[in-house]
N, C-alpha and C positions, 0 to 999 in steps of 0.2 A: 288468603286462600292460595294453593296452588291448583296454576288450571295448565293442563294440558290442549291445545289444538291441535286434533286430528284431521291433518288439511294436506292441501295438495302441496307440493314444492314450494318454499318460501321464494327461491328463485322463479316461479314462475306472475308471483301476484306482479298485477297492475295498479298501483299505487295512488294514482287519482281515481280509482271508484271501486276498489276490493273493501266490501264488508267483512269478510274475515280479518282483515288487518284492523281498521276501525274499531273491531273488539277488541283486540288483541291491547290497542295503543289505552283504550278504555279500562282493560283489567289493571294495565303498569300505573296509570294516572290514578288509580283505586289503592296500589301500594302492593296487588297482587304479585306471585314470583309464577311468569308464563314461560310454558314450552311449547315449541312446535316442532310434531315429528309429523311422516306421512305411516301409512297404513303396509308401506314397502317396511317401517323401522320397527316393527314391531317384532318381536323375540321370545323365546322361552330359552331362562336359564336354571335349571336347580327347580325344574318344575313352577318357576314364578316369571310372571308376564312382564319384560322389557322393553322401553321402547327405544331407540338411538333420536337423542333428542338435539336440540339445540336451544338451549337456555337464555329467558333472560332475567336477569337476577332483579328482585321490586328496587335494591338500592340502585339502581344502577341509572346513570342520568341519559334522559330522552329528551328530544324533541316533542314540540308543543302540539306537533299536528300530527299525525300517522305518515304523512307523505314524506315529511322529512326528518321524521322518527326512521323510517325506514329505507331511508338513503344512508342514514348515519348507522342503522343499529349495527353492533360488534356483540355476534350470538356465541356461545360456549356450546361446544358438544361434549354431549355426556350419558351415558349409559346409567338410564332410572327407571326403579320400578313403579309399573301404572298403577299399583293400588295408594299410592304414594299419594295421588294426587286428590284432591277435594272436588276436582270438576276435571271432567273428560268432553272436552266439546267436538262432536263430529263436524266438521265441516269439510269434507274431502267430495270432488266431484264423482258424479255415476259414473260408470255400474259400481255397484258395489260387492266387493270379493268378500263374501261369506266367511269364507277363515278369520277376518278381522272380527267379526263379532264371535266368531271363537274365544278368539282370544278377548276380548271385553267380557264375555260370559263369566271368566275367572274372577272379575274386577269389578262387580256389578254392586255388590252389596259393602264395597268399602270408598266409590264415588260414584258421583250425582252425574251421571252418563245425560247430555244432550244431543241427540235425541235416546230414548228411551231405546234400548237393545229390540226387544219383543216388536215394539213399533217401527224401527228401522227393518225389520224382518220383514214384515207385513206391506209398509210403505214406499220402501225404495224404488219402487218403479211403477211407471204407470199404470197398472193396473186396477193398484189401490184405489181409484174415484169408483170402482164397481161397488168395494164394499158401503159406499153407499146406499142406505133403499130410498131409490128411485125409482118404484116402475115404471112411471108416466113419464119420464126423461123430462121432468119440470125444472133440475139444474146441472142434470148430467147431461151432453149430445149421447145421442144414437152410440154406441163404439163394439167393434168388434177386434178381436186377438187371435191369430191363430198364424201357424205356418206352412197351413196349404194352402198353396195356388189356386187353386182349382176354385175350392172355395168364395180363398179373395176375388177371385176375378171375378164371380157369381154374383159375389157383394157387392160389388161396384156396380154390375148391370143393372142389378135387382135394385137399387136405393131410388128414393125420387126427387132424389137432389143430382142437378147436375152435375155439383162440384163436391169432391168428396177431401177429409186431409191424411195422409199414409205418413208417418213416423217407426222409427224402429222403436223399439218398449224400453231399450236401456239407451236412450239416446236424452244429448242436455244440452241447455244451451241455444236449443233451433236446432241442433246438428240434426239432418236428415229429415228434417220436415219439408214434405212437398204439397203442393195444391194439384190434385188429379181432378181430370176434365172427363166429363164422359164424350165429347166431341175429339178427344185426343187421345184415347183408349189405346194406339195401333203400338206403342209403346210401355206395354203397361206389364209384359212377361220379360222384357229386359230390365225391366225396374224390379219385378218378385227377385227376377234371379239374384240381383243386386245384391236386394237389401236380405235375403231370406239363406240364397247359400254360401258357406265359408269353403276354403281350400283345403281345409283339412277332414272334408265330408260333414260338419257338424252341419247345426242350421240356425235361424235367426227368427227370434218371433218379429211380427209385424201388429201393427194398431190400425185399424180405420176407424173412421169417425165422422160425420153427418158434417158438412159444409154447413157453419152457424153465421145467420145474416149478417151482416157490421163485421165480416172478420178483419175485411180487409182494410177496417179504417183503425185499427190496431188491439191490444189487449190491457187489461189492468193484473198488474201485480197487487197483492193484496200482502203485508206479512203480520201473523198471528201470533201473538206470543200468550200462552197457556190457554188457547180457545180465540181469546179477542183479538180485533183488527186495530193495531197501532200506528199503523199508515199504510198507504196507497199512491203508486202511481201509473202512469196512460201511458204505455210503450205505445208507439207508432212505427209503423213501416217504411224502410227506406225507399226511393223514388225508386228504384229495380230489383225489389225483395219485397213478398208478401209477409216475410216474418218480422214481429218485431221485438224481438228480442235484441236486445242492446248490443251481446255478443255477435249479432250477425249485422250491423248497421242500425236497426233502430234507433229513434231519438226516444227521449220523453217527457214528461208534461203534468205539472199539478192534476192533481184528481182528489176529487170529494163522495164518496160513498153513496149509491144513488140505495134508497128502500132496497129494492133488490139485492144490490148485494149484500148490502148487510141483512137482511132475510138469509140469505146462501150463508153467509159467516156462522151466523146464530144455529141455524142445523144440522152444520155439519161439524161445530166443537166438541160438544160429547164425546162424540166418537174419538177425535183429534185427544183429549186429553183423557180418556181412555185409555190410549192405545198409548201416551207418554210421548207424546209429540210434541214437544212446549213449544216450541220455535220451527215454523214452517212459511212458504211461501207457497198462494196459490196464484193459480192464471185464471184469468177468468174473462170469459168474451159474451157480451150482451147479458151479463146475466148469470152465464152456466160456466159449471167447471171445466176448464180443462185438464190442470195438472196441478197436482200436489206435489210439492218440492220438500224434501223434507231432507238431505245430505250436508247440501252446503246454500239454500239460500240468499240470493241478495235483491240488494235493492235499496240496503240503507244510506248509501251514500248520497246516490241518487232522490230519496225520499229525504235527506235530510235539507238537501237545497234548495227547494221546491216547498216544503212544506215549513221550512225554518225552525226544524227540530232536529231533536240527537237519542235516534233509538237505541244506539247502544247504550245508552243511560238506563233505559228501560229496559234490556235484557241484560243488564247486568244487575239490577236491583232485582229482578226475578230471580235470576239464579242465587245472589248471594240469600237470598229470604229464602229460598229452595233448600240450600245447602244448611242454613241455619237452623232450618226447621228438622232435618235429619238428624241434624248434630243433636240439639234436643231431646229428641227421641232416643237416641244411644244413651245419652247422658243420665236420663232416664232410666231405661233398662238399667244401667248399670249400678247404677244407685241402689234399684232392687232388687237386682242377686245380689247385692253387695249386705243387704240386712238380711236374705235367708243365709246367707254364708254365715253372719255373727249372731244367727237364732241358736 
């Protein structure tokens, strides 16, 4: 196969625990020919979609591990068309800029786009746990969106939780996640203005959301691949950060799937595969959603050490059975316009 990853700056992965790279070393070790452009390289020439790639070719000799596959790798750049490709893999951090999936619109029905274009629409920011039905907020918290002031400030009075969490909507990673107190409210209109206006007059949406009990003893990453849960682990909090996201200090720690969650997993796939979301990562604190991740997910590195497994095996047998199974189908098709053509 040739796969493309559409990911952040190769220059920017961390090589002891970047799951985009881990795939990447997984596709070459398959025999696959991988690219990696970001979502800046992407082009139209002669009305057809290009990406400014950097190549690495399947003969070409790697290292045994991803860490020092990627010390050593010596990439080619090169100017190639995306329909070229047999798999298109997103993995590039939020927000995500609308024109790329322009341009993937062109490319949709000649490769096997992860995540699904329509569902990366729908998905890419936090709002998507709405399209859940929950009315009884049995695995969604409380959450409200909006970027009046006024409002939020309402909301915050109004809730009967002391402690409430305020995140911006296109925010990853932990970035901008704070824990608001209602005993410490006298700061809370320097924090709208913050997070809510930009300098060029625009504005910013905001997220609130119900203080859910156990948050502060950390959260579990969940990752799903076509619906099911193929591992799991316990981010914890660092000793001076309630967040525990890895990128922000978290540590973490085997974890085993309690009923609950896999209750939450089971109800909320349909939709997930649905929508063409084969590969996603959720947060999930006591139980209930918090975020669907569906860009650039990780956590396999971390889940592989802990749990003494290698998910990248398992998404990469999904997708090549994914792509096989298209291929099929064309093969198919073709085959039968191929006898009304010689009726």
């Amino acid at each position: 196969m040739n796969v493309c990853f559409l990911m952040y700056p190769w220059e920017s992965i961390e090589p002891n625990g970047d799951s985009t790279l881990v795939l990447i070393h997984e596709c070459l070790k398959r025999g696959h020919k991988v690219a990696v452009a970001t979502p800046a390289n992407l082009t139209i020439r002669n009305s057809v979609a290009y990406a400014f790639c950097k190549l690495v070719g399947k003969g070409d000799k790697f290292s045994n591990t991803p860490r020092l596959f990627y010390k050593t790798a010596k990439l080619r750049e090169k100017m190639l068309p995306i329909a070229g490709f047999d798999v298109i893999f997103m993995r590039a951090n939020p927000p995500l800029d609308p024109i790329v999936l322009n341009f993937l619109d062109s490319v949709k029905e000649d490769a096997f786009i992860v995540n699904d274009i329509e569902g990366l629409r729908e998905a890419n920011n936090k709002i998507y746990t709405a399209a859940f039905d929950d009315p009884n907020n049995e695995i969604i918290p409380v959450t409200h969106v909006s970027k009046n002031k006024q409002y939020l400030k309402e909301t915050i009075k109004e809730s009967e939780h002391e402690k409430m969490i305020m995140k911006p909507l296109n925010g990853y990673g932990g970035s901008g996640v704070i824990l608001l107190e209602k005993s410490a409210l006298s700061n809370i209109n320097s924090l709208l203005d913050f997070y809510i206006d930009n300098k060029d007059g625009t504005s910013n949406y905001v997220i609130l959301q119900d203080y859910i009990p156990g948050a502060d003893q950390g959260d579990v990453r969940i990752l799903l691949l076509g619906g099911e849960p193929i591992g799991a682990i316990r981010r914890v909090p660092g000793d001076d950060d309630h967040r525990s996201n890895l990128s922000a200090g978290g540590s973490f720690k085997k974890h085993s799937l309690t009923k609950q969650e896999k209750a939450l997993c089971k109800k909320i796939a349909p939709k997930l595969r649905k929508d063409g979301l084969h590969f996603v990562g959720i947060d999930v604190i006591n139980g209930m959603l918090v975020e669907v991740n569906v860009m650039s997910p990780g956590g396999i590195t971390y889940i592989n050490k802990v749990q003494k497994t290698r998910l990248q095996e398992k998404v990469m047998d999904y997708i090549e059975e994914e792509v096989s199974i298209r291929q099929k189908a064309f093969d198919r098709r073709a085959r039968l316009r191929s006898s009304m053509t010689d009726a």
